[in-house]
C-alpha positions in Angstrom: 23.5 11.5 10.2 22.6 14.5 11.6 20.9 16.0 8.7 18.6 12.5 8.0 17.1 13.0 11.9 16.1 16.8 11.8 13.0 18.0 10.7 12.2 20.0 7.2 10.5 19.6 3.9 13.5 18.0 2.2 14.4 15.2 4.5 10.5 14.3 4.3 11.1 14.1 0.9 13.9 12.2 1.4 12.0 9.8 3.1 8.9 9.6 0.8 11.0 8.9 -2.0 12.8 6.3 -0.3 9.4 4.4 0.5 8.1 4.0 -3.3 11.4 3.5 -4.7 11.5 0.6 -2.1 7.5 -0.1 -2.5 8.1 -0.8 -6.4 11.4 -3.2 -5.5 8.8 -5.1 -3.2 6.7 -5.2 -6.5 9.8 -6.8 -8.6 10.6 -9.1 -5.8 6.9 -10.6 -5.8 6.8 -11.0 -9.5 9.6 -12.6 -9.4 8.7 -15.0 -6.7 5.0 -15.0 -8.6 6.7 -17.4 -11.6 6.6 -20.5 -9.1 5.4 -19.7 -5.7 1.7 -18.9 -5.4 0.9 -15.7 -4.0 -0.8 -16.7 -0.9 2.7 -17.9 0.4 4.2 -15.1 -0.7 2.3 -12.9 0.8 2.4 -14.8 4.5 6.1 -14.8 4.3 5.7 -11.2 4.2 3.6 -11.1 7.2 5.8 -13.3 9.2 8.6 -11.3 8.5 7.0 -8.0 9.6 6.0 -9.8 12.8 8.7 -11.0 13.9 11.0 -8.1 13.8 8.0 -5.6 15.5 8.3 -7.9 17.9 11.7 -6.7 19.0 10.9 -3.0 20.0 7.9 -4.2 21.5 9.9 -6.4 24.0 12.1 -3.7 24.3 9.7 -1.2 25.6 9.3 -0.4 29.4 5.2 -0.2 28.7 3.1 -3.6 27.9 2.5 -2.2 24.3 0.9 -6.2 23.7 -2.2 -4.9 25.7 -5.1 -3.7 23.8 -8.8 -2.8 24.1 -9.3 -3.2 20.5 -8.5 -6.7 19.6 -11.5 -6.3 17.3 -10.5 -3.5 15.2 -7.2 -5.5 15.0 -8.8 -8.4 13.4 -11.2 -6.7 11.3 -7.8 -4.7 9.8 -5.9 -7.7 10.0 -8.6 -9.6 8.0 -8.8 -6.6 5.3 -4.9 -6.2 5.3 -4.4 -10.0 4.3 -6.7 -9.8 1.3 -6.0 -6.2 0.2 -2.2 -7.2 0.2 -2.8 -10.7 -1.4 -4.8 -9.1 -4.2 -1.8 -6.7 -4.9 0.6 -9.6 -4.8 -1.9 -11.2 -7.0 -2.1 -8.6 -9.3 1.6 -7.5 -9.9 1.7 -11.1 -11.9 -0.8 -10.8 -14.1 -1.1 -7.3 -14.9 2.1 -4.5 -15.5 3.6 -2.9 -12.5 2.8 0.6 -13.9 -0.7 -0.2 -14.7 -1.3 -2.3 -10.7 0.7 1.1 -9.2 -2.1 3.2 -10.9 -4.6 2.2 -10.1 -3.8 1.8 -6.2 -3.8 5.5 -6.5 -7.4 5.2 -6.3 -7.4 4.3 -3.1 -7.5 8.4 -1.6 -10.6 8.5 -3.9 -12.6 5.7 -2.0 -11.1 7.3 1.5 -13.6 10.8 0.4 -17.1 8.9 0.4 -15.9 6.5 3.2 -14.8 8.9 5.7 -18.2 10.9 4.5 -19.9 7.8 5.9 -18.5 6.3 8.7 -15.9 9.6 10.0 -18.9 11.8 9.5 -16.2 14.6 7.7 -17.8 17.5 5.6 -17.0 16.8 1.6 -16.7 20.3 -0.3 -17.5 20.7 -3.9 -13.6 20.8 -4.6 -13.5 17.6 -3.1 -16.2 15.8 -5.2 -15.0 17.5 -8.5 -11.6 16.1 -7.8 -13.1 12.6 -6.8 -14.7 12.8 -10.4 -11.7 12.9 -12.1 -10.2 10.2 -10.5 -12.7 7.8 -11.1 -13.0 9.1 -15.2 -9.4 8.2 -15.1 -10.0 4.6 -13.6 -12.9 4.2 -16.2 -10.8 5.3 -19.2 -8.1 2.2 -17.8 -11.1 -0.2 -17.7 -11.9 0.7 -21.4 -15.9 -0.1 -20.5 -17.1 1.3 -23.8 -14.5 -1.5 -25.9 -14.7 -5.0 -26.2 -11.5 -5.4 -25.0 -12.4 -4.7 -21.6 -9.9 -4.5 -18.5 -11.3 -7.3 -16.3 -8.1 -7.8 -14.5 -8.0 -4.0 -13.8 -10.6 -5.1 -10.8 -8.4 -6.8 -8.8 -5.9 -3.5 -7.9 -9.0 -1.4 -7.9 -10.8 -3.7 -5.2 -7.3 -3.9 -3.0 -7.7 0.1 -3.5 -10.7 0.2 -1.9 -9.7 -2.2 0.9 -6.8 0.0 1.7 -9.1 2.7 1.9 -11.4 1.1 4.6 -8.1 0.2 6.5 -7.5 4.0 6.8 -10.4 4.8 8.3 -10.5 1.9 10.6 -6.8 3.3 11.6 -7.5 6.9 11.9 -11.0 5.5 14.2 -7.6 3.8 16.4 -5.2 6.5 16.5 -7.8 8.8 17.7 -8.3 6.5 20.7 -4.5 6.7 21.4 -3.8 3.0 20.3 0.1 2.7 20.2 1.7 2.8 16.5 4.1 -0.5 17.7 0.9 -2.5 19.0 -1.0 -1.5 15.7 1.8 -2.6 13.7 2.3 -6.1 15.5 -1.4 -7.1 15.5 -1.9 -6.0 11.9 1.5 -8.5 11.6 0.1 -11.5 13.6 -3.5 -11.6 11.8 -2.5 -11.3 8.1 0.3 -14.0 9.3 -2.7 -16.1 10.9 -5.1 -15.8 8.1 -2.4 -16.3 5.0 -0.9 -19.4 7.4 -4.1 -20.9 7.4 -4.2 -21.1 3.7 -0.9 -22.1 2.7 -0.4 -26.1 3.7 -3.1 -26.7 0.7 -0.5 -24.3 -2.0 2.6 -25.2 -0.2 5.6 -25.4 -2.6 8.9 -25.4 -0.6 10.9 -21.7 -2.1 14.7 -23.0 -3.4 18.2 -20.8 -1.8 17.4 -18.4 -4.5 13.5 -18.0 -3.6 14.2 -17.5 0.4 16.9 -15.0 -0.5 13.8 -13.2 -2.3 11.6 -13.2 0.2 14.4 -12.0 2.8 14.8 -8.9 0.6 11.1 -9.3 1.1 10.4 -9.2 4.7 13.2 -6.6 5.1 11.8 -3.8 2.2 8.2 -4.2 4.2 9.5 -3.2 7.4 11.6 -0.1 5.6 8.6 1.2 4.3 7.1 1.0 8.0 10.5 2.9 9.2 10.5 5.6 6.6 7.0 6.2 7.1 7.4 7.1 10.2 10.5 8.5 9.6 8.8 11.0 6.7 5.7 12.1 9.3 8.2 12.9 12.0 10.4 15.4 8.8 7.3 17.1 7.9 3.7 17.6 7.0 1.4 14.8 5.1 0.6 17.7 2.2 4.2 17.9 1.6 4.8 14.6 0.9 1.7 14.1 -0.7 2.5 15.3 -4.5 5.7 12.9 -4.1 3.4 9.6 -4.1 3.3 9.8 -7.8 7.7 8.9 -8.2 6.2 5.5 -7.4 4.9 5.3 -11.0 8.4 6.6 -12.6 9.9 3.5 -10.7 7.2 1.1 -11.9 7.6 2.2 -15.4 11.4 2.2 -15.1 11.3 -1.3 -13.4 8.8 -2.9 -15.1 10.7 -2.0 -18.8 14.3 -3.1 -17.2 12.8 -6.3 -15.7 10.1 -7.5 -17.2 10.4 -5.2 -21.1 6.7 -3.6 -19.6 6.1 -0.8 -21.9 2.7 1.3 -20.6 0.0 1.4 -22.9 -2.0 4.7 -24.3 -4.9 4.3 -22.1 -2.9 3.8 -18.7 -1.2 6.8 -19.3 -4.4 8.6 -20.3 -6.2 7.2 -17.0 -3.1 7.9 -14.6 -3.2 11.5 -15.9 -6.7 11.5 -14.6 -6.2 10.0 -11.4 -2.9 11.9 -10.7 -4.4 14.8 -11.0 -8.0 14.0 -8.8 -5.8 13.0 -6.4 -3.4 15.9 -6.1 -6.8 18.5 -6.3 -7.9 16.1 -3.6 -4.9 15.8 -1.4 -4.3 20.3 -2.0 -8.3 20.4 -0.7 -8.6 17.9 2.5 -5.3 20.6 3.7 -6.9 24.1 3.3 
């Protein structure tokens, strides 16, 4: 156990690896639950889950880590983090997991012009060209010069853009020295509000097999919390950064051994794009 707690590029990689290997088993365990329960409940069983056991170290804590001066930012995040998660839920059912995964890569390219805006951070030329390429990749996915076009493709890109947003509400809180454990259980209790308030109309009561589901659920959300924070503490973002795109080997691998998902021409073409605006990106926003 002693190597997994030291620092060092490897056990960050350890770590990374860990969380989309897990992020793309969360993605099989919603399609799954997709073929009957809708994903509105899906998703708040997910909130209540991550709630619930944040709630644990928070009690544990010798500070009041409940109190806050930012209840607003909270629900704001909260609010976005209910719909941007929904959407993804949404959209691992109707579209393939390597397709939904590559297009939340997108999200780093909304993060440039946003924290342009509101973070008021200088964008060099590397950064735009890079930006460029992402988004040629997400139009070669949408197919807009065919008459086949991707509609559905809209869904993952909006949820990208959402979780952009999110980050720079979150790097506006962490610069104010909110605590990570009272981020985490606020951004719990809204998207558990907000999804609860929705789900008496879409209620369908899960069977043995379902609740096990969303156990495996509840528990691979709060992993990916722990290995986060686990992976930052190992290393350096721009370390982990190039090893964001194994979560597209696992979508591929589980979306062919689960649901016989093969990835078309133009995915591949646009993922190629995007993977590499968002590595040039990710190798500037670090000189």
């Amino acid at each position: 156990m002693r190597w997994y707690c030291k620092k060092g590029i490897t056990q960050g990689i350890f770590w990374s690896i860990l969380i989309y290997l897990i992020s793309s088993i969360n993605d099989v365990l919603m399609k799954l639950l997709g073929e009957r329960l809708s994903f509105i409940e899906i998703s708040f069983f997910r909130f209540l889950f991550s709630v619930i056991v944040i709630i644990i170290p928070m009690l544990m804590s010798s500070k009041n880590l409940f109190k806050t001066s930012m209840h607003m930012a909270h629900m704001i995040r909260g609010i976005l983090g209910a719909l941007a998660l929904g959407l993804c839920c949404y959209s691992v059912n109707i579209i393939p997991l390597s397709e939904n995964t590559i297009i939340l890569f997108s999200e780093s390219l909304f993060l440039l012009p946003l924290s342009a805006i509101f973070l008021k951070e200088k964008v060099n030329n590397k950064a735009i060209f890079a930006t460029i390429i992402g988004f040629i990749g997400l139009l070669i996915i949408f197919k807009p010069k065919t008459s086949n076009i991707n509609l559905l493709a809209i869904i993952p890109t909006i949820a990208a853009f959402l979780f952009a947003i999110m980050d720079i509400i979150i790097k506006q809180m962490v610069n104010k020295k909110e605590n990570t454990l009272t981020m985490l259980f606020y951004f719990g209790l809204y998207t558990t509000i907000i999804a609860g308030i929705f789900v008496p109309k879409i209620w369908i009561t899960p069977t043995t097999y379902e609740l096990l589901l969303i156990f495996l659920l509840g528990i691979g959300a709060n992993l990916i919390q722990l290995f986060i924070f686990l992976a930052y503490r190992a290393t350096d973002a721009s370390n982990m950064a190039p090893i964001r795109y194994t979560e597209l080997l696992f979508s591929i691998l589980f979306g062919f051994l689960f649901f016989n998902q093969i990835p078309k021409l133009s995915d591949i073409a646009g993922a190629l794009f995007i993977i590499l605006g968002t590595f040039i990106l990710s190798k500037s926003n670090n000189r």
